[in-house]
N, C-alpha and C positions, 0 to 999 in steps of 0.2 A: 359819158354824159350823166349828170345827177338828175334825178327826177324828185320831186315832192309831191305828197297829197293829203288829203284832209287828214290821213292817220299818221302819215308818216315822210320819213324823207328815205333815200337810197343812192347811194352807187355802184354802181357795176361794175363786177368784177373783171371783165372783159372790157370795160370802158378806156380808151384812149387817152381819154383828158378827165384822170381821179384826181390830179389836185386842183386842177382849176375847178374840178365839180364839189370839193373839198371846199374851197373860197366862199364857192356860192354858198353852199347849206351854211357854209359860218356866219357868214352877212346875212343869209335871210332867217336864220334862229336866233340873229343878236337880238338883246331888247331892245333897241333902240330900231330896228329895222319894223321887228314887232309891232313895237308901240307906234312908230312913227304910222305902219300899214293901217292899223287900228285908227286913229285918229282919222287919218287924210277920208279911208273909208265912211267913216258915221260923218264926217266934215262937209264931201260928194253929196252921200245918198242917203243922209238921213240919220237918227238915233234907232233906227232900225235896222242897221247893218250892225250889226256886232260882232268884231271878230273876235274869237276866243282864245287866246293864245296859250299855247301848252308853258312858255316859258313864265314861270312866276316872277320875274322882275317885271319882265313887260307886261302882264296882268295886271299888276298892281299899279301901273302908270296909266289902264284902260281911262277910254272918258266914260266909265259908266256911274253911278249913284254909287257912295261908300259906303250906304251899309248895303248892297246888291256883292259888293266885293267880299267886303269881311263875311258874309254869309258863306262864299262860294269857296273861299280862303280857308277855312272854316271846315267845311266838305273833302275838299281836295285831300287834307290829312288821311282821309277814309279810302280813296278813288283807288278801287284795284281795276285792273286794266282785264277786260273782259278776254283768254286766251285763242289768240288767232288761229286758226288751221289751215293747210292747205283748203281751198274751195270756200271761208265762212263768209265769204264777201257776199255771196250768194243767198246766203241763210239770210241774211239782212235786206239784200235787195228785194228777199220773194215776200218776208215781212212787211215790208212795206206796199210790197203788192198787192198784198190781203187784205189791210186794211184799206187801200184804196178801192180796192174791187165790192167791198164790201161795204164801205160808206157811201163811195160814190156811184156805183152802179147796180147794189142791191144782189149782188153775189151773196151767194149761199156760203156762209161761214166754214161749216164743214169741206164741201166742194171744193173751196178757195185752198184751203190748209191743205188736202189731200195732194191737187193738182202741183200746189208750192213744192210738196214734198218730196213728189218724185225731180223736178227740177231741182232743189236742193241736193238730194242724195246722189242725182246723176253728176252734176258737177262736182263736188267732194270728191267721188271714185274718179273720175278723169284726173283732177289734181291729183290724188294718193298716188295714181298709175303715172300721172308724167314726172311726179318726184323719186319714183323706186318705191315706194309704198307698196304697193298692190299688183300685180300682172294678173291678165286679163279676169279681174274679180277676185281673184284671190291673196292676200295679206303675206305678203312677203319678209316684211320684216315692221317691227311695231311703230308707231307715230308717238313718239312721247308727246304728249299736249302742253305747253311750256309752259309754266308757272313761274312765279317770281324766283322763288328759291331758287329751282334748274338752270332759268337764264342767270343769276347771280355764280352760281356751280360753275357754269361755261366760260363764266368772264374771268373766276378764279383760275382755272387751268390754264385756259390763252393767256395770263399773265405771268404762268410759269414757263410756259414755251420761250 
């Protein structure tokens, strides 16, 4: 089965049905699928629904204001993709914690960040240990943190295999 989600899409390697989950990510990354999603969306519920689409054709068919486009168009040339790691989903979730704890129920800045942190750093070492990364706390073998380059490096080699 294919899964998609706000970062990303995936099939599993154990998955049963990878080219019918193949089909789907290709119809639902076309622009036209894109676009159309975009559209029907702010069409529903409003010019406040804005869906953002990673695919630059479909972007640029967005119903949004042109010059809000060529601005972001613009940007996008710049957009380095902030490096994923086992466990960062968490970094960002407890960020967001913080600042909600903190504007909306008057949470102590410090306190907040601390309490984030140890949740943060516990999940990380859980991921590194269920990936082979780390046994019980200790660095087993290193986490390269993926950069553009690297992933580019990886996709050169797999295309020599």
């Amino acid at each position: 089965m294919g899964y998609w989600f706000g970062q990303s899409a995936m099939i599993f390697d154990k998955s049963k049905k990878q080219d019918e989950s193949w089909e789907l990510l290709k119809w639902w990354m076309s622009t036209k699928t894109q676009s159309d999603f975009a559209t029907n969306l702010q069409t529903i519920y409003g010019p406040e629904y804005m869906w953002n689409t990673a695919n630059l054709e479909a972007f640029k068919e967005l119903p949004w204001p042109e010059k809000h486009k060529e601005v972001i168009l613009e940007q996008w040339k710049y957009l380095k993709e902030v490096p994923k790691t086992p466990g960062s989903y968490m970094l960002e979730r407890e960020i967001s914690n913080v600042w909600t704890d903190t504007v909306f129920y008057g949470a102590n800045i410090r306190a907040a960040v601390d309490s984030s942190s140890i949740i943060v750093d516990r999940e990380i070492r859980r991921k590194m240990e269920e990936f082979g990364y780390m046994k019980d706390g200790k660095v087993v073998k290193p986490y390269i943190v993926p950069q553009m380059e690297t992933v580019e490096d990886w996709m050169k080699t797999d295309e020599k295999k």
